[in-house]
C-alpha positions as CSV (number, residue, x, y, z in Angstrom):
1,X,4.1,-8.0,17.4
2,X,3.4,-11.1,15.3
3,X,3.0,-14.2,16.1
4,X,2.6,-16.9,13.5
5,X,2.6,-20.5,12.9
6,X,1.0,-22.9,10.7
7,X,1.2,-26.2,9.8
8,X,3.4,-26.1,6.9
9,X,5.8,-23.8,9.2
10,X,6.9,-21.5,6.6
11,X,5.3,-18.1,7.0
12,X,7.0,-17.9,10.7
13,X,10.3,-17.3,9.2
14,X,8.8,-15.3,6.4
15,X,7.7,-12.6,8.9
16,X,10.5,-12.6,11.2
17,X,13.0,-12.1,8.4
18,X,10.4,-9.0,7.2
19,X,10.9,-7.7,10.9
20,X,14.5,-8.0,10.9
21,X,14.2,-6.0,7.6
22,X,12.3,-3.3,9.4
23,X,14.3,-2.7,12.6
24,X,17.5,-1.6,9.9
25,X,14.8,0.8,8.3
26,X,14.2,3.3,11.0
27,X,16.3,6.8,11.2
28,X,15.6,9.2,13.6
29,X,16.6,13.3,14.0
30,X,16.1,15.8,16.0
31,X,13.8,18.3,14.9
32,X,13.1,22.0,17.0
33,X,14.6,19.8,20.1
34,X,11.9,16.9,19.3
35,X,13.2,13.6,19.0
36,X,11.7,11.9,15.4
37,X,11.8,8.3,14.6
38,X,10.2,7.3,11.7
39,X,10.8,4.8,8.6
40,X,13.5,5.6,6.0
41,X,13.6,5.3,2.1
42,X,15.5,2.4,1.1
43,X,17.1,4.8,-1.4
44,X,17.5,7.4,0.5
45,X,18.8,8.3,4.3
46,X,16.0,11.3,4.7
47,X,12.8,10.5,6.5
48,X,10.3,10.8,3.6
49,X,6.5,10.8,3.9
50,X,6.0,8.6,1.5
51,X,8.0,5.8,2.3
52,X,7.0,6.2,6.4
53,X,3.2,6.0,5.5
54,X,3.4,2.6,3.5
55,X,6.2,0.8,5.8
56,X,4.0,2.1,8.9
57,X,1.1,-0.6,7.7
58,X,3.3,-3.6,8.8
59,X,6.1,-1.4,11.3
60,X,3.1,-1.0,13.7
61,X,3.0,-4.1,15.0
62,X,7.1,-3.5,15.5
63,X,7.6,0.1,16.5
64,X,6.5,1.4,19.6
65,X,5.3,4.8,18.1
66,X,4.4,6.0,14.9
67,X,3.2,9.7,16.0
68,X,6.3,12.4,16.0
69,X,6.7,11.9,12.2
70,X,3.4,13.0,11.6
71,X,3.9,15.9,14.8
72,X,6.8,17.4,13.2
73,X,5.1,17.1,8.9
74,X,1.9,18.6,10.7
75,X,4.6,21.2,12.5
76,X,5.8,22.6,9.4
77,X,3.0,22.1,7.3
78,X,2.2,25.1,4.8
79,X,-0.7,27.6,6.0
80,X,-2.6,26.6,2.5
81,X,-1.8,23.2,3.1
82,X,0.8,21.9,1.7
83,X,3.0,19.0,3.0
84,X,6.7,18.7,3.1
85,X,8.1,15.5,1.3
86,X,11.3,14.9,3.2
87,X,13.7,16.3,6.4
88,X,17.0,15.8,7.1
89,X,19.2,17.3,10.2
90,X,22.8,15.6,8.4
91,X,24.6,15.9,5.5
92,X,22.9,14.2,2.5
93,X,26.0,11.9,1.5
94,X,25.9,12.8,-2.3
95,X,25.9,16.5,-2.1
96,X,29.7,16.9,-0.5
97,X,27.7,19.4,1.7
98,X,29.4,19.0,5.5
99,X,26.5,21.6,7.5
100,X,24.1,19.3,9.4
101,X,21.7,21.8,8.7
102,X,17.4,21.0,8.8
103,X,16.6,20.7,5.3
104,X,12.4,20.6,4.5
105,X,11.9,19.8,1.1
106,X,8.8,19.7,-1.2
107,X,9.1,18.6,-4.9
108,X,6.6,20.5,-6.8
109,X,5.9,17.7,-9.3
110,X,4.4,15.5,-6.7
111,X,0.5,15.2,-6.1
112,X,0.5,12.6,-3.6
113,X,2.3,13.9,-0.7
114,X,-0.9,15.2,1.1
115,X,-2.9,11.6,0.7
116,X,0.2,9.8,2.5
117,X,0.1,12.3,5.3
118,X,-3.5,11.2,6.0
119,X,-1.8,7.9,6.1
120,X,0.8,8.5,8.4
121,X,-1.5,9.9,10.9
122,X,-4.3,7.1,10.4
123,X,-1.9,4.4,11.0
124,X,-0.4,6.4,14.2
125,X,-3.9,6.4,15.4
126,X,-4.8,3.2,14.4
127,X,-1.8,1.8,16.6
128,X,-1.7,4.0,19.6
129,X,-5.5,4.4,20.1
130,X,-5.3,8.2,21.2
131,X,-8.1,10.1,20.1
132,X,-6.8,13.1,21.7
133,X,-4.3,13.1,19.5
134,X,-6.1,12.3,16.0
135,X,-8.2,14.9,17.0
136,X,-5.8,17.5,17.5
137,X,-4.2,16.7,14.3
138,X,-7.4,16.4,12.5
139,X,-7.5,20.1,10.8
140,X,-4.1,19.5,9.5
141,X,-5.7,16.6,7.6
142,X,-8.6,18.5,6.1
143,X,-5.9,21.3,5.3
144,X,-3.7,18.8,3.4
145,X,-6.6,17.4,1.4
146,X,-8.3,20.6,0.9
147,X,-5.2,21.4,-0.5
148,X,-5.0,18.2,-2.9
149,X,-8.7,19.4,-4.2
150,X,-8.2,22.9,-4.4
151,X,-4.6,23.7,-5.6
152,X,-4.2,24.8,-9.2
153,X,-1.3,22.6,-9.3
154,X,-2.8,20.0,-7.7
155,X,-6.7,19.6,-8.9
156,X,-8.5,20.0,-12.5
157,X,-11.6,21.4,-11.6
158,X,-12.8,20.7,-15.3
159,X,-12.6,17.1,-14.9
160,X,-12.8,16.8,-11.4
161,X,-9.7,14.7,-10.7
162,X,-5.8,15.0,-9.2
163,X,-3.4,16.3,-11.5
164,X,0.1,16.0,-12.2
165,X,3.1,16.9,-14.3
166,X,3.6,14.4,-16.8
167,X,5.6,11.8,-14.3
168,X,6.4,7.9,-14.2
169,X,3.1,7.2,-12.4
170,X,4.1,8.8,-8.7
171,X,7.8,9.2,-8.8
172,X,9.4,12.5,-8.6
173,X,10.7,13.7,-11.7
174,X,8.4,14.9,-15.1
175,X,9.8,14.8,-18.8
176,X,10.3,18.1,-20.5
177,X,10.8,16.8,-23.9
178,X,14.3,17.7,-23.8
179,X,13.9,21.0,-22.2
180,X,15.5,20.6,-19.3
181,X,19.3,18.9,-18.9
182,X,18.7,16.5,-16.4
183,X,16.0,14.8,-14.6
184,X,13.3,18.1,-14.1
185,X,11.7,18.3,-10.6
186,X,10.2,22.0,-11.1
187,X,6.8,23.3,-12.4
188,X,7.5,25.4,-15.1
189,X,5.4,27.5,-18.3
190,X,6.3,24.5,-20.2
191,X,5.0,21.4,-17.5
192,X,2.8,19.1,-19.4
193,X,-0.5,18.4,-17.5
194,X,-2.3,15.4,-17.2
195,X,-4.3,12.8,-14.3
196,X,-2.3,9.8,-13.0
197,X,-4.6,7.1,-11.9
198,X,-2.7,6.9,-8.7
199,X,-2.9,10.4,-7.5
200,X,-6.8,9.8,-7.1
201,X,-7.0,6.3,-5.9
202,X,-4.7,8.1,-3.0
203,X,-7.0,10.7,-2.4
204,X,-9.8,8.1,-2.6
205,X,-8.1,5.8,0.5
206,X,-7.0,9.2,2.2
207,X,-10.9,10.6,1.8
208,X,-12.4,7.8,3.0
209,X,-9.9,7.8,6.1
210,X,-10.7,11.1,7.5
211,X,-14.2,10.2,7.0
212,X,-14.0,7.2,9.6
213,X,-11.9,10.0,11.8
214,X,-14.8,12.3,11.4
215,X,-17.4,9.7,11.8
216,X,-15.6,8.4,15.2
217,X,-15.4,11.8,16.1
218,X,-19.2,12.2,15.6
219,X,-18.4,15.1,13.0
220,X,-20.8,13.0,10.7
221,X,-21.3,16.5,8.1
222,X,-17.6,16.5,7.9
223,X,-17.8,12.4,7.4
224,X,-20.1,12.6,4.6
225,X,-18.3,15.4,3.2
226,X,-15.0,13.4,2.5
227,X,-17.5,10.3,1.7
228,X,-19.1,11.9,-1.1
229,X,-16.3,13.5,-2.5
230,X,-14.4,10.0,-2.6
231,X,-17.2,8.3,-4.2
232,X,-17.2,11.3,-6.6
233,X,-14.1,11.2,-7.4
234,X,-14.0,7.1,-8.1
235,X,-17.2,7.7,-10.5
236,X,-15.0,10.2,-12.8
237,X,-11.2,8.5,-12.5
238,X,-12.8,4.9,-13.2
239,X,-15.1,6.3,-16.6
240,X,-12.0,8.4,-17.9
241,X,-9.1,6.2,-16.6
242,X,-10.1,2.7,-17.3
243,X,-9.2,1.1,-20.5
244,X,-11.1,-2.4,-20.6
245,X,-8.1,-4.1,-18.9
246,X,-6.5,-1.5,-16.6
247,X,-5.7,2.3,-15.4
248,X,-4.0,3.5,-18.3
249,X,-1.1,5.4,-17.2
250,X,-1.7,9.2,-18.1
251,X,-4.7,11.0,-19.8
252,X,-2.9,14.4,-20.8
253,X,-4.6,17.5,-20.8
254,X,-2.0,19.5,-22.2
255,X,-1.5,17.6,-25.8
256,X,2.3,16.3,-26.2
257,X,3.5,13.2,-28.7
258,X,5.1,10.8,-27.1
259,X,7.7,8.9,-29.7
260,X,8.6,5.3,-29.5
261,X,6.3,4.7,-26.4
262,X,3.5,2.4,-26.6
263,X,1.2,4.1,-24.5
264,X,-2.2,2.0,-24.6
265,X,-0.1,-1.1,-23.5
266,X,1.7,0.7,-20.5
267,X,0.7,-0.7,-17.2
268,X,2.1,0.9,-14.3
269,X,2.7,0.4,-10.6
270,X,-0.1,2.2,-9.1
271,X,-3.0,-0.1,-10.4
272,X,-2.6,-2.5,-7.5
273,X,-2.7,0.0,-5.2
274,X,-5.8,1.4,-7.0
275,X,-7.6,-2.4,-5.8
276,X,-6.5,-1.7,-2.4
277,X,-7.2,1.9,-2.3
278,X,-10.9,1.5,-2.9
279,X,-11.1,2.8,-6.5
280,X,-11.4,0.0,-8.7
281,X,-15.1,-1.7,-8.8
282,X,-14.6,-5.6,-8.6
283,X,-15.3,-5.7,-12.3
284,X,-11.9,-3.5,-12.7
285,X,-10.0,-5.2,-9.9
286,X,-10.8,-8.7,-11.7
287,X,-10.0,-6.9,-15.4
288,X,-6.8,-5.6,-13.7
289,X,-5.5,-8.4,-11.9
290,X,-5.8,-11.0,-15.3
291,X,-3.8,-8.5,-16.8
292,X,-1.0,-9.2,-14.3
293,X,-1.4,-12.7,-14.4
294,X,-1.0,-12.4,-18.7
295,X,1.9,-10.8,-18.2
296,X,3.3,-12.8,-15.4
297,X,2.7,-15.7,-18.0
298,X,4.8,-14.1,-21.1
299,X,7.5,-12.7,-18.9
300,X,8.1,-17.1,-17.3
301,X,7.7,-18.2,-21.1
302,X,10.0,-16.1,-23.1
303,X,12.4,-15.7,-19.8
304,X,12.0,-11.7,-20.2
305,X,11.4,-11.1,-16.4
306,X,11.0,-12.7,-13.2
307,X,8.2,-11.0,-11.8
308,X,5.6,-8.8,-13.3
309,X,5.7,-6.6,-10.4
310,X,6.8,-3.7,-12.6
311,X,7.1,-0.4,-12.4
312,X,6.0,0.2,-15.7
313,X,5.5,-2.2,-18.6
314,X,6.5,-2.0,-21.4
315,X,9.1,0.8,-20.3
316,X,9.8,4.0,-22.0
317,X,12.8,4.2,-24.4
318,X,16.2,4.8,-22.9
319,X,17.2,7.9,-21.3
320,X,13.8,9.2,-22.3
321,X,13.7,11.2,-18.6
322,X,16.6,13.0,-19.3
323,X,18.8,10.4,-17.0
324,X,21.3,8.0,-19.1
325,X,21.0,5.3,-16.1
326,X,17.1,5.2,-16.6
327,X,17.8,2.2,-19.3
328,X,14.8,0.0,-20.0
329,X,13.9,-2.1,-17.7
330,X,16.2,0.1,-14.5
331,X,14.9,1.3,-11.6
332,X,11.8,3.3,-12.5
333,X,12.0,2.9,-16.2
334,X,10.9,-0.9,-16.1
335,X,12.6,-2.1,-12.8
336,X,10.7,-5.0,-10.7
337,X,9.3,-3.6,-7.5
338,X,8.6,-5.8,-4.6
339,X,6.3,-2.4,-3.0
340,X,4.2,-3.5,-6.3
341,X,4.2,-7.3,-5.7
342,X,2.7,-6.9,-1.9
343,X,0.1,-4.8,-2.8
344,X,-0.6,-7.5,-5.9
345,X,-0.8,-10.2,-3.6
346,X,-3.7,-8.0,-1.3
347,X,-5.4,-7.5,-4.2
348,X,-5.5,-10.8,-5.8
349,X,-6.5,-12.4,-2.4
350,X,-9.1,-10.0,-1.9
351,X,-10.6,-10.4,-5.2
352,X,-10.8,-14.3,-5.6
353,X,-7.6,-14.9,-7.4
354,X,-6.2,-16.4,-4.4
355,X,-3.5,-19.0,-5.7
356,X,-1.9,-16.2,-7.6
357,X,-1.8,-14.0,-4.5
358,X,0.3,-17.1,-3.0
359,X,2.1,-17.4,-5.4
360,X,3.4,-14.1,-4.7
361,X,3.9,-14.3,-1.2
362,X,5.7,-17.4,-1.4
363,X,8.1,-16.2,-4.3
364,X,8.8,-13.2,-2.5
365,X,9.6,-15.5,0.5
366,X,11.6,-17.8,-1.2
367,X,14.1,-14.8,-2.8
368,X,14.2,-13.6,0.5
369,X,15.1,-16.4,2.5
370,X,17.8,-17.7,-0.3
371,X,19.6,-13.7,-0.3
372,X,19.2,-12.4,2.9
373,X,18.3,-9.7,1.6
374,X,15.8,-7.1,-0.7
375,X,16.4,-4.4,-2.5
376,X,14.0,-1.6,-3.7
377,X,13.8,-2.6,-7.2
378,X,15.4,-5.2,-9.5
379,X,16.1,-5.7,-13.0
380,X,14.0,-8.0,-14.9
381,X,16.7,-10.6,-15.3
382,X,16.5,-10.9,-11.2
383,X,19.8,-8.7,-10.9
384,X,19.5,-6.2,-7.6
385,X,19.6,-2.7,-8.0
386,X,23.2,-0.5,-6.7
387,X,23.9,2.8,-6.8
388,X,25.3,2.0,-10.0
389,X,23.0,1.8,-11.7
390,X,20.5,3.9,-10.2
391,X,19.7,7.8,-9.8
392,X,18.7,6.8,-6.0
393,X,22.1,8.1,-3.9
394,X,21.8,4.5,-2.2
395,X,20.7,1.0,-2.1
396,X,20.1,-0.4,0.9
397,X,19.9,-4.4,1.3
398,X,16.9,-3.9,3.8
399,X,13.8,-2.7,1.7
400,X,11.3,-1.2,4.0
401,X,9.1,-0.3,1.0
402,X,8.9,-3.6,-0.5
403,X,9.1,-5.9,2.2
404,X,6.4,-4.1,4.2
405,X,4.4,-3.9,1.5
406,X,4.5,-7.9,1.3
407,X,4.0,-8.4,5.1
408,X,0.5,-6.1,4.5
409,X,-0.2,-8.7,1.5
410,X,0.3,-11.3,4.1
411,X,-1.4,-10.1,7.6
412,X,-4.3,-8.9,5.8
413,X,-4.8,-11.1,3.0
414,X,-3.7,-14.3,4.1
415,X,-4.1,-13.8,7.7
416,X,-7.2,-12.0,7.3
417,X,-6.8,-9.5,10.2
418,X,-7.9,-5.9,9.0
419,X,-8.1,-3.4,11.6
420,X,-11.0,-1.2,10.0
421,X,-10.5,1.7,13.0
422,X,-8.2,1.2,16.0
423,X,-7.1,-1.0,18.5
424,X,-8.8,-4.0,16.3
425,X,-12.3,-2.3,17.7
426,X,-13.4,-3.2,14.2
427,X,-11.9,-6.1,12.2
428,X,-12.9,-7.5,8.8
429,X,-11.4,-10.9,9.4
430,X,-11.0,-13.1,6.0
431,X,-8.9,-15.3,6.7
432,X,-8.2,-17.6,3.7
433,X,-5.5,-21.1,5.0
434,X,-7.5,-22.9,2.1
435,X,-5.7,-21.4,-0.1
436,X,-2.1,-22.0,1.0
437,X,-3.4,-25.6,1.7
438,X,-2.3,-25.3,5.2
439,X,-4.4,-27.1,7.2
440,X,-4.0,-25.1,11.0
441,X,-2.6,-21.9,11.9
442,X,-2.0,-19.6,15.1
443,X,-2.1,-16.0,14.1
444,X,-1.5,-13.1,17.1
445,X,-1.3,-9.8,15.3
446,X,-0.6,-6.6,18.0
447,X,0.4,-3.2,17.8
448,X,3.8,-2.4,19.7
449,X,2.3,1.1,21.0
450,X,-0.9,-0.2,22.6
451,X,-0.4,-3.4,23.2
452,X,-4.1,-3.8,21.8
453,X,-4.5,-7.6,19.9
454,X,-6.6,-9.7,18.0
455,X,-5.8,-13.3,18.0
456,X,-7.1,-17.0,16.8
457,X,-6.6,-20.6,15.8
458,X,-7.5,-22.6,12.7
459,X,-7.8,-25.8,12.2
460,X,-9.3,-27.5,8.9
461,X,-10.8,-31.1,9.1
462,X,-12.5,-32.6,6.4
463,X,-16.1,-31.8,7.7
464,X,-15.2,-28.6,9.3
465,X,-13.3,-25.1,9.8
466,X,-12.5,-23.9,13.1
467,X,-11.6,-20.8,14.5
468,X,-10.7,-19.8,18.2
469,X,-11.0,-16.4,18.2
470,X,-9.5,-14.0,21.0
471,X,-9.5,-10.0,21.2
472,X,-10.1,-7.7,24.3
473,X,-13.6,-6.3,22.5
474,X,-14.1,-6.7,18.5
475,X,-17.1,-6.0,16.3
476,X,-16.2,-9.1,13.7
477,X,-17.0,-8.8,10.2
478,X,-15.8,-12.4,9.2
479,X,-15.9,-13.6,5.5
480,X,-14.9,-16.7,5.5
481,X,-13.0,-19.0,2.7
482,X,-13.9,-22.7,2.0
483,X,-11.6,-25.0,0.4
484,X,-12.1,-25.3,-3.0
485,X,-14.8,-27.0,-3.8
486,X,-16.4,-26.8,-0.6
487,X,-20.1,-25.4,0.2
488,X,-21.1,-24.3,4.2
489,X,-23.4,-26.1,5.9
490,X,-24.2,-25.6,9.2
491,X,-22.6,-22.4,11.4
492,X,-22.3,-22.1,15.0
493,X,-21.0,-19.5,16.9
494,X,-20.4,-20.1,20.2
495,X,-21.7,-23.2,20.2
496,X,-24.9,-21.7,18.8
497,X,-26.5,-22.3,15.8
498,X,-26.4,-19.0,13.5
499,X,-26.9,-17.7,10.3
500,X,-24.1,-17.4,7.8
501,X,-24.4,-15.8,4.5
502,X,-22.8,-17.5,1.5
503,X,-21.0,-15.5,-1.6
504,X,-19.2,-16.1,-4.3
505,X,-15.6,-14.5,-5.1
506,X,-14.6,-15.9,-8.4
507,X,-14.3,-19.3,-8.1
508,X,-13.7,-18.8,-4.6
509,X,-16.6,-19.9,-1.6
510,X,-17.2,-17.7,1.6
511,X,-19.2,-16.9,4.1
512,X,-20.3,-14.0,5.7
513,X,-21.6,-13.2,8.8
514,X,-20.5,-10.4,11.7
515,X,-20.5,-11.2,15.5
516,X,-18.9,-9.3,18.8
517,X,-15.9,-10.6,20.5
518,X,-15.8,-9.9,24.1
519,X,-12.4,-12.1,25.4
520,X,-12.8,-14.9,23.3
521,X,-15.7,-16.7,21.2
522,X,-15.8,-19.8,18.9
523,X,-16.9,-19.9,15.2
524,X,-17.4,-23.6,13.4
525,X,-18.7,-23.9,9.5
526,X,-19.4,-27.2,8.6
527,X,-18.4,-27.4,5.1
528,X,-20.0,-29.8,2.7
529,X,-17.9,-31.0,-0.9
């Protein structure tokens, strides 16, 4: 459940219409006489991994359980470790097939299955609050990330990084160089190897989940284990990966030419999520997000595209993958992804670039309230995808993917509620109204399984910030915005005089400071111009 309003009153309909979007997104089987409900692609009626994991971070404050998808994954996972990508007990429509037959699939080009797994089963957790159950399913994880590490297919051991076939960032399907007829989903002699930012930034955020299971668990070996490899990992991606401005998109190992690609310009989707994944120091996430900004400039100046939430820019040439519908600027080949724009707007409000996180958000909320609708992906000229003109078999008018992706933007960057375990036991709370010059708010953010809350009212007056602050039992870890311009003076929590620390995020004021909440508690920061 969310509850929102503010004084402006426009983020209220903003989340309900996201909501609405969700409850459309859900499919459910039956899988060895299980019942399985779970979040669907929007371009595809198969419960997919991938697409669950993300939506899960805003459906669990909607949907009353998150746990048999991960149940029946960890059910058929592989003995080395290896995770399924997709199930389906009914005909898939585009195959003419009429057997509802169970159909597991794995795509053998894919490195990031395992990593969204993890996240499946971290956000189940998170929202149910059953630690007999994380802890039952906990050698499944280490399986599937011992298999991301270990795999030859998976893992370089030379440079100590996640490897891939040479795909568009994490999508599906690798280019042969003509070798194959149509889009080539197959290892093969022939596969060109390389590391794909995004593969490790996944294992990164996956990593450094287990290792807060492991740590709850008191397995604290197992907790540094996963710890240490993550921060390994980040050392080596960000010193081979990072090109001044962003993640470039694909160091090779095996050497290929690439003709009529620009390939120290291309910026593709998964550098936002590297920010919120924990990869990018706040040197890169500040290099990264100007870099979006730039190109959100040129793309409003010479009217080439309506958002810079690409999937890649500048695309590859057209039918480069092997697929004549993969025209510049389509689907994956250039298309504008609103998965890309949410996770933008987390990261720019994270990383003091909050107007331009906003400005996201409200975009976003604007297209969505004038349509009714979202789509997975759009053409830079604002035109929706179809099946037309797509390789996806569908496209639904209900984006999960994207839309979730900008409520997460929202609830934790805006909002500032971050649930840091489960059950809001530990919350970074950030909450930053300054910055959408809105000048009261009411935020209740609860998970449908639990039941479990955390809660509070703003109010902004021209000497001070207020906060009325409500949970059943929170450790608070609050960094604070002031309004621009603004220093803190006095804090008080409680009524009590207490020490705040004060840092700097860009041009951006906060304050720091971290306090229980048992019920309710009051936090006041005079603020000073």
């Amino acid at each position: 459940m969310l509850k929102i309003s503010t004084s402006s009153g426009r983020w209220a309909p903003f989340c309900k219409q996201i909501e609405d979007f969700l409850a459309q997104d859900i499919t459910e089987l039956v899988i060895d006489g299980m019942p399985v409900r779970g979040y669907r692609s929007p371009d595809n009626p198969a419960l997919w991994i991938r697409d669950h994991s993300d939506i899960a971070r805003a459906g669990k404050y909607f949907e009353s359980s998150l746990k048999s998808p991960v149940d029946a994954f960890a059910a058929h996972q592989s003995a080395n470790g290896r995770v399924f990508d997709y199930v389906t007990s009914s005909p898939l429509p585009w195959t003419g097939e009429k057997e509802n037959w169970e159909r597991w699939v794995r795509i053998p080009v894919e490195a990031d299955v395992e990593y969204r797994f993890v996240n499946a089963a971290f956000e189940a957790w998170q929202s149910s609050g059953d630690d007999n159950w994380i802890e039952a399913h906990v050698p499944a994880l280490e399986r599937a990330l011992q298999y991301t590490t270990t795999h030859p297919w998976r893992f370089d051991d030379e440079l100590g990084l996640v490897k891939r076939a040479f795909t568009m960032d994490t999508w599906d399907f690798d280019y042969t160089a003509g070798r194959h007829p149509w889009l080539n989903f197959q290892i093969t002699e022939h596969t060109l190897w390389g590391i794909m930012h995004g593969d490790n930034s996944g294992l990164i955020g996956a990593a450094s989940r287990l290792a807060k299971i492991y740590a709850y668990l008191g397995r604290h070996e197992d907790a540094d284990r996963w710890t240490n490899l993550a921060a390994d990992v980040r050392e080596r991606a960000n010193r081979l990966l990072f090109n001044g401005s962003f993640y470039r998109h694909f160091h090779k190992i095996t050497p290929f030419e690439l003709r009529g690609v620009d390939e120290d310009a291309q910026l593709s989707l998964s550098n936002p999520m590297d920010i919120n994944r924990g990869m990018a120091t706040p040197e890169i996430a500040t290099a990264i997000l100007k870099e979006y900004r730039r190109r959100r400039e040129v793309g409003r100046s010479d009217n080439s595209s309506f958002a810079e939430w690409y999937s890649i820019d500048p695309p590859f040439p057209d039918g480069f993958w092997g697929e004549e519908k993969l025209v510049a600027g389509a689907y994956i080949n250039g298309g504008v992804f609103p998965l890309v724009g949410g996770e933008l707007a987390r990261a720019a409000l994270e990383y003091g670039f909050e107007d331009y996180g906003i400005e996201i958000l409200d975009q976003y909320r604007e297209m969505i309230a004038k349509a009714g609708e979202t789509y997975l992906w759009y053409f830079p000229n604002g035109e929706p995808s179809s099946v037309e003109t797509s390789t996806s078999p569908e496209a639904t008018a209900t984006d999960g993917w994207g839309s979730s992706a900008m409520l997460f933007g929202f609830v934790e960057g805006l909002c500032g509620v971050t649930d840091e375990l489960h059950s809001f036991a530990e919350v970074r709370f950030s909450p930053r109204w300054p910055a959408a010059s809105e000048e009261s708010a009411s935020v209740e953010v609860a998970y449908a399984d639990s039941g479990k809350s955390f809660a509070y009212d703003y109010s902004a007056a021209s000497e001070c910030l207020t906060f009325a602050l409500r949970a059943e039992e929170s450790r608070v870890h609050a960094h604070v915005m002031l309004p621009p311009g603004a220093n803190a003076g006095e804090v008080r929590l409680n009524g009590e005089t207490v020490d705040g620390k004060s840092e700097q995020v860009g041009n951006s004021a906060y304050v720091d400071l971290t306090f229980p909440v048992e019920g309710a508690a009051s936090l006041e920061i005079d603020i000073k111009q």
